[in-house]
Structure formats: C-alpha cells, structure tokens
C-alpha positions in Angstrom: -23.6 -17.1 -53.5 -24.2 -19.1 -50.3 -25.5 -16.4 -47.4 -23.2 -16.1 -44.4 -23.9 -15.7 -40.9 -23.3 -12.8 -38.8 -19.7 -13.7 -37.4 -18.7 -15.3 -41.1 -19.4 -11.9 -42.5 -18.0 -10.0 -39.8 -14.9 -11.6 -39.8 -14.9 -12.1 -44.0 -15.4 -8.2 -44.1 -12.4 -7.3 -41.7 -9.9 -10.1 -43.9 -10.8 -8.4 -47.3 -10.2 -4.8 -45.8 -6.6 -6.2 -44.1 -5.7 -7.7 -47.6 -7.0 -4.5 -49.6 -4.7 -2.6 -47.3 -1.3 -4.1 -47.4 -1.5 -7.4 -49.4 -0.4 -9.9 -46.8 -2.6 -13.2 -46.5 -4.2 -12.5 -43.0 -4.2 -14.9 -40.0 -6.2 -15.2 -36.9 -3.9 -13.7 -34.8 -3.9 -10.5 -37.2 -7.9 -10.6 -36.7 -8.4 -11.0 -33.2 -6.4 -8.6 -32.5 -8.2 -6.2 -34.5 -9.7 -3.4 -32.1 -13.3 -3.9 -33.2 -13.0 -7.7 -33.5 -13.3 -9.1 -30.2 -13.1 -12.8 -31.3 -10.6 -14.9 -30.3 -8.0 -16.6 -32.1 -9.2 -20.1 -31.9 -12.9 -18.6 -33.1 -11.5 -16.8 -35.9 -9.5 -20.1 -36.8 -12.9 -22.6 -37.1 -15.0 -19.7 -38.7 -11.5 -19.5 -41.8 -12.3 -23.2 -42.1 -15.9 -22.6 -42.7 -15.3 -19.7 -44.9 -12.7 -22.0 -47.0 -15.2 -24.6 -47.5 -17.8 -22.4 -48.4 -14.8 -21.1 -51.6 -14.8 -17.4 -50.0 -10.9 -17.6 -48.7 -8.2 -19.6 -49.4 -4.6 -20.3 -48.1 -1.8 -19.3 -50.5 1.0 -21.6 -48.7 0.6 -24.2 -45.6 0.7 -22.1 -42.9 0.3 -19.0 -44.4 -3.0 -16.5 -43.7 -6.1 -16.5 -45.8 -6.5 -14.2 -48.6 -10.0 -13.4 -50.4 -11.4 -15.1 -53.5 -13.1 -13.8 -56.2 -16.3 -14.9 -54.2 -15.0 -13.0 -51.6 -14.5 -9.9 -53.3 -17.8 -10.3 -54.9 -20.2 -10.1 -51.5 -17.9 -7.7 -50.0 -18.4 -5.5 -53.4 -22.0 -6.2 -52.9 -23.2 -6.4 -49.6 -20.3 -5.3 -47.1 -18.7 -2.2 -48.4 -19.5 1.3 -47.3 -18.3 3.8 -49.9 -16.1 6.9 -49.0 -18.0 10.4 -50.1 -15.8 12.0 -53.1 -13.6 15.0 -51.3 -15.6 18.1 -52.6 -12.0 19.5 -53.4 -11.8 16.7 -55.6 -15.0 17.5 -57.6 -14.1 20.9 -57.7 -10.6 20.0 -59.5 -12.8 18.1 -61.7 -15.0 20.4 -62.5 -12.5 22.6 -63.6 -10.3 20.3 -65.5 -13.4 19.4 -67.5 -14.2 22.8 -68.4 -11.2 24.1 -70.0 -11.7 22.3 -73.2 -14.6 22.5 -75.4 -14.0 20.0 -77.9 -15.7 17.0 -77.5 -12.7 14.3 -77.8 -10.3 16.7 -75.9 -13.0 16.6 -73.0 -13.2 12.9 -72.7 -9.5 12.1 -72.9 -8.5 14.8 -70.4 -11.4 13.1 -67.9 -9.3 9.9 -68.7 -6.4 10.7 -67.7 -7.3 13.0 -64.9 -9.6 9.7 -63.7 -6.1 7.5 -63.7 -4.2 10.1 -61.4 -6.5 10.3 -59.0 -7.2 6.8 -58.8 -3.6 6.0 -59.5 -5.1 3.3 -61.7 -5.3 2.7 -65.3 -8.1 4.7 -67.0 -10.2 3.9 -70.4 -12.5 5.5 -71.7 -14.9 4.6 -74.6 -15.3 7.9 -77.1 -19.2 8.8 -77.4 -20.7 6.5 -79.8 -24.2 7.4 -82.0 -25.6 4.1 -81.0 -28.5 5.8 -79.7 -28.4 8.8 -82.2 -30.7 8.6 -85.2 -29.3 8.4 -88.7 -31.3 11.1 -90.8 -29.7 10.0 -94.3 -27.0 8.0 -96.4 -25.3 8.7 -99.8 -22.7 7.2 -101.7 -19.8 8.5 -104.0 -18.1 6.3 -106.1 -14.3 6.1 -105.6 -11.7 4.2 -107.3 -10.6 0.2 -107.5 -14.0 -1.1 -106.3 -14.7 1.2 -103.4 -17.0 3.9 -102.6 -17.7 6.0 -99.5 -20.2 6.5 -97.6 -21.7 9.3 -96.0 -23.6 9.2 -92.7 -25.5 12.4 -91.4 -27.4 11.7 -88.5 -29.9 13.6 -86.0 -28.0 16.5 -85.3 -26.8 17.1 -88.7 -22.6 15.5 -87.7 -21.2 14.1 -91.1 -19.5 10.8 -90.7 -17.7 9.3 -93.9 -16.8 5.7 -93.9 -14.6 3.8 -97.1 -16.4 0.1 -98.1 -14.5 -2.1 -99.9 -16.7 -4.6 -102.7 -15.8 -7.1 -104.9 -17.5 -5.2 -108.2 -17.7 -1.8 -109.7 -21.1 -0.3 -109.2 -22.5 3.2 -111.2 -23.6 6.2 -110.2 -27.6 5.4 -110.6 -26.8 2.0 -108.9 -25.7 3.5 -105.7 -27.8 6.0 -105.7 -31.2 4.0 -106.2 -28.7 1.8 -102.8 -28.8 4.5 -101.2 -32.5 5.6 -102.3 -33.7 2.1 -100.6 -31.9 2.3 -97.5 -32.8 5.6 -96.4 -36.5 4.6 -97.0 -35.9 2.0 -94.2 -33.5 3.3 -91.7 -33.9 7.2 -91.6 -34.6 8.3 -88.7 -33.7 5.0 -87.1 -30.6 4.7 -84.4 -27.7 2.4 -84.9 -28.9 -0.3 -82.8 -32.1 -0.1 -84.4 -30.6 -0.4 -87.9 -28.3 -3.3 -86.9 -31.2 -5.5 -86.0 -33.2 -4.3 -89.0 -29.9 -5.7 -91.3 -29.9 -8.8 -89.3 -33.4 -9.7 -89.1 -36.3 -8.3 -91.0 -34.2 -7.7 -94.4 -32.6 -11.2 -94.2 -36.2 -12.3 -94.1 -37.4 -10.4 -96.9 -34.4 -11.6 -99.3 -36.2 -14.1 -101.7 -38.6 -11.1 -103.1 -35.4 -8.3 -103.2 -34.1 -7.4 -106.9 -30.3 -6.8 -107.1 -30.1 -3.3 -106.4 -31.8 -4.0 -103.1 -29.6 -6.8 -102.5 -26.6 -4.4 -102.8 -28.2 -2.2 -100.5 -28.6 -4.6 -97.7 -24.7 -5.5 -98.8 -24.1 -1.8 -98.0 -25.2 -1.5 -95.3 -24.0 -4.8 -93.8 -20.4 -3.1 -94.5 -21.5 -0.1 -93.1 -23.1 -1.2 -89.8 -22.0 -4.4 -89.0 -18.5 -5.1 -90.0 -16.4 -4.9 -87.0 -13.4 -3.0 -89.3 -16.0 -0.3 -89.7 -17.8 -0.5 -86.3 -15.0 -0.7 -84.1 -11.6 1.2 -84.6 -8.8 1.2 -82.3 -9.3 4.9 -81.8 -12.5 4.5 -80.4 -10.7 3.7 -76.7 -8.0 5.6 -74.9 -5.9 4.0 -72.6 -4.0 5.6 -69.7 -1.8 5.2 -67.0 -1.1 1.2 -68.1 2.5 1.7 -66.3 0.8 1.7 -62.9 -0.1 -1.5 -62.9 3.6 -2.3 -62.7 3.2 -1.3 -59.3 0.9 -4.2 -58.1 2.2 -6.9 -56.8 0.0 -9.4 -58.1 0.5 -8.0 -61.6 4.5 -7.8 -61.0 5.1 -11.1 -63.6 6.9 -9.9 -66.9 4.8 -12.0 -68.8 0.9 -10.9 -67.0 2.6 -7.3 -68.0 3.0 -8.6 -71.6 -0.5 -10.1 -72.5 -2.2 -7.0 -70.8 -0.4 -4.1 -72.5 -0.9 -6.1 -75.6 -4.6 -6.3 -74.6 -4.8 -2.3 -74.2 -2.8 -1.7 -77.4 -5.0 -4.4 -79.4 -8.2 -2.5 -77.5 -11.2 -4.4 -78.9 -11.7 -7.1 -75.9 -11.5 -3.7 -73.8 -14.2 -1.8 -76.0 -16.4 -4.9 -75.6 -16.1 -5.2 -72.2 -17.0 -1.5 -71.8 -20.1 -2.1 -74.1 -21.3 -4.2 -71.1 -21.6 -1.2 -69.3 -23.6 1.1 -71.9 -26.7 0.0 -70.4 -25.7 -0.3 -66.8 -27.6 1.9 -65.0 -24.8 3.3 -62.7 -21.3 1.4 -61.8 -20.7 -2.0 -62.9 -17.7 -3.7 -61.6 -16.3 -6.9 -63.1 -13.7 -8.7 -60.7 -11.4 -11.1 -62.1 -12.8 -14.0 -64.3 -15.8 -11.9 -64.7 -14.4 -9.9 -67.5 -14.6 -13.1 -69.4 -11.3 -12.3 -71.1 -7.8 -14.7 -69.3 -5.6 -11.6 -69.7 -7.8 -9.7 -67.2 -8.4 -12.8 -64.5 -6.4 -10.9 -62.2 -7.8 -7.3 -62.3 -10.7 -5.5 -61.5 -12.7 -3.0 -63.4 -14.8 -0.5 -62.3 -16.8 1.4 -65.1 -19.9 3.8 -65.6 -21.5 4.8 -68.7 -21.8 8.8 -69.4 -24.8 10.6 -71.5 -24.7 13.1 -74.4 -28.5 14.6 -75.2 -29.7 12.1 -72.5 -28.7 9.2 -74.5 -25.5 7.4 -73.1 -22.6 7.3 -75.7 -19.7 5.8 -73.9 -18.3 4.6 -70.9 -15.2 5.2 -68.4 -13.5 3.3 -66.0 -10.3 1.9 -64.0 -8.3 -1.0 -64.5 -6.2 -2.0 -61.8 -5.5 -5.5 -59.2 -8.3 -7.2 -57.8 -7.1 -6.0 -54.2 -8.3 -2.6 -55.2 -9.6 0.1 -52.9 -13.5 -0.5 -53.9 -14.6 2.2 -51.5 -12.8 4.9 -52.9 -12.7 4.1 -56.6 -16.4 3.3 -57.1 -17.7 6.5 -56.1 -14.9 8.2 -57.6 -15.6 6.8 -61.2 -19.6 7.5 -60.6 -19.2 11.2 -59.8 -16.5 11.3 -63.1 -19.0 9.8 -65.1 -21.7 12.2 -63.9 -19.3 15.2 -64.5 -18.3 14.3 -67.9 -22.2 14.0 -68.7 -22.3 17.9 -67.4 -18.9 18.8 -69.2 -20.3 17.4 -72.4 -23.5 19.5 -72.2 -21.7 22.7 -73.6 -19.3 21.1 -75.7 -18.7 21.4 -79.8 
C-alpha cells in the first residue's frame, strides 16, 4: 500500500466517509464544499487523478464522482478511522441480554442475534469449539454395519460421542487395544495438538506400526480430521441474512442467491471465522480479502471470544463493503468481550 501525502489522505478520508454515508460516487464539487475541506474544486479534481492512478478511487461512469476501492477502504480501516465509543446504554442492554440464559448455546445465539439488530447487519457466530481444550480419554463401542462410536471426554470431564464409518468389522479387544494406543499418545493433548500428531509424527512412524496401531491412527484420522466429523453445519448460526437485501450494492437477485446459499452451506463461513481464532482483537476482511467470490462485495468484521481463557469461537457481521467501520468495529469487540464474561457462569 503506496503512502499518501497529507492532502491525498485528507481528501481520500472525507470521499470514503461521503460514500459510507449515502452511497453516491462523490465529486469535487461535493468535497470542496465540505465545511472542513477548504480545497478548491479544481485541487480536489488533480488530487482524484492522483488518487486513481495510485488504484485508491475509481469512476463508476464518465462523468460520474469517485467512489472508494478496496484499497481505499483498506487504509481508511487502517490508518484513517476514528472509532465511535459503544453507548454505555448499549452495553448495559448487553449485559443483560447475555445474562438471562445460562446455557452455553442459548448464550451464544442470543449474542448473535442481538449483535445483528444493533448492527442492523447479518451476525454469525461460530459455537465454542475444544480446539484448545485437552482431551483426557477415548473409547469405542461397537455398533452395527461396520460402525462404531466414539466417545471423547476431554479436560473438564464434557462427553462428546461421534459415529465413524469403516470399511471392516472390528472386535471388541481390537478396539479397545485402538483405543488403548491412542490415549497413550494424545491424552491430555488439545485438538490442535492431536491433529498435527495424526498428520506428522504417526505418519512417520507407520513402517514399524502392527495393524492394530494402524487402525488406531485410522481412528483417529476419522475422528479428528475428517471434515464430516470436524465441521457440522450446526457449528455456525446465521442471522439477520434478510438485511442485506437492503444494500444497494447487494440489491442483484442473483448476488442474493450465491450468498444465502453460502450461509445455508456454512463451511466457507466457519473457515473464514477460523481466521480469526487467533486474532488477537478485530479482524476485518473487505471484499476479495475473504478469499471466497460470493463475498467480493461485503465486509466482515469478526472477533474471537474465550471460554477458561482459551478462545473457542468467533462472532461477527456481514454486511456491504460501504459499511459504517466506526461503529461496527467497536461494537463487535465490546460483544466479543461480553460474551467471554457471559460465558464465565454458564453450564
């Protein structure tokens, strides 16, 4: 990102406020005669130029104003904008809201969808994950047609049963000497820890494994690394998508299409969110960022939220690129912060 001068950012600053605020590409006549401008037209009109070249504004139609590019809302996300403090009336609603449950997955979908109303935005949410939580043990129980379930009981003594598919019939002795073996390596290790142990150091070690250790890592591959198993569509709540219907640069029937399908379908949404488990604070991805076409023409604003310290999920808004940053970054951080607190005395 190529540094501007004093005037360029002046004036780049005042265009992507104009544009946040009503959606009309802005001209120099617009600017100039902005209170706390003072630059003339003509100025205004050789700095657009340089501004152009530089790929921070472009001009939708000859003749038309200037509206901001991706660039453009990147360096005013990063460098220009001065955030709005959170209404302490807001926080106390908050507060509330987020005390009147105590079940955990009650909690974190009423923060989403109190997050998309005050926003006016669409909220997701992420439900608290154990990638940081330690699994104390495994066992398996044979069921019927080639499958058997597992059972997961981690740090804090939750239960978490999982079905696995195989292609053969395995006994009772056999899974439990599977079971035997991969408690001996993974207690007390957390799920990201155990995922790189699978995909690494076992992988190494396969030429000197007998078969029951074999089926083990085979297990546990199933278990911790198949996306069916790792990611489920219930593990994201979406609300609010209607609003979007709302923005005028999301207005096209078929944009609308490929991005409700994209929050029904949820897993490029749960991966983008993943990007923000180890954020320390907001991330914001604008546009192309996402690295997903359906979202090129939205912004999202996430933060990740703790449970025992360790963060477990993440929360954000999903709305048009000509979002109001200064309002909805501070108002997802201070959500994310309160559903850490709420989460504290929950079940």
């Amino acid at each position: 990102m190529e540094s501007l001068n004093p005037r360029q950012e002046l004036l780049l600053k005042a265009l992507v406020e104009s544009f946040i605020s009503d959606g009309q590409p802005v001209g120099s006549t617009k600017l100039s005669q902005a209170t706390d401008i003072g630059i003339s037209s003509a100025t205004i009109r050789n700095v657009f130029v340089d501004l152009e070249d530089l790929g921070y504004i472009y001009s939708p139609h000859k003749s038309a104003g200037r509206v901001p590019t991706e660039l453009a809302y990147r360096m005013f996300v990063d460098k220009m904008i001065k955030v709005q403090p959170v209404n302490s009336g807001l926080i106390k609603k908050l507060k509330l809201n987020l005390t009147q449950g105590s079940e955990r997955k009650n909690i974190v979908k009423k923060t989403n969808e109190i997050l998309s109303n005050i926003t006016e935005l669409t909220g997701v949410i992420s439900l608290p994950t154990q990638q940081n939580t330690e699994i104390k043990q495994i066992d398996f129980l044979n069921l019927s047609d080639n499958k058997i379930l597992a059972i997961l009981i981690n740090k804090n003594n939750d239960v978490e049963n999982k079905i696995i598919n195989l292609d053969k019939s395995f006994s009772s002795s056999e899974l439990q000497e599977a079971a035997n073996y991969l408690n001996s390596i993974i207690s007390g290790q957390s799920l990201l820890e155990i995922r790189k142990i699978l995909l690494n150091e076992l992988e190494e070690m396969r030429k000197d494994m007998n078969d029951i250790m074999l089926s083990a890592i085979t297990f546990g591959k199933k278990l911790f690394l198949d996306p069916d198993n790792t990611k489920k569509n219930d593990d994201l709540f979406v609300t609010g998508q209607t609003r979007l219907m709302s923005c005028k640069e999301l207005s096209d029937i078929e944009k609308l299409r490929t991005l409700f399908e994209a929050f029904s379908e949820k897993n490029s949404i749960l991966h983008l969110l993943d990007q923000s488990m180890s954020s320390n604070g907001v991330k914001i991805f604008i546009g192309a960022e996402s690295g997903y076409n359906v979202l090129d023409d939205c912004s999202i604003v996430s933060a990740p939220y703790k449970f025992d310290d360790d963060v477990v999920g993440v929360l954000g808004v999903i709305g048009p690129k000509r979002m109001a940053y200064d309002r909805v970054i501070p108002i997802v951080d201070i959500t994310a912060k309160l559903l850490t607190e709420a989460l504290k005395s929950s079940k």
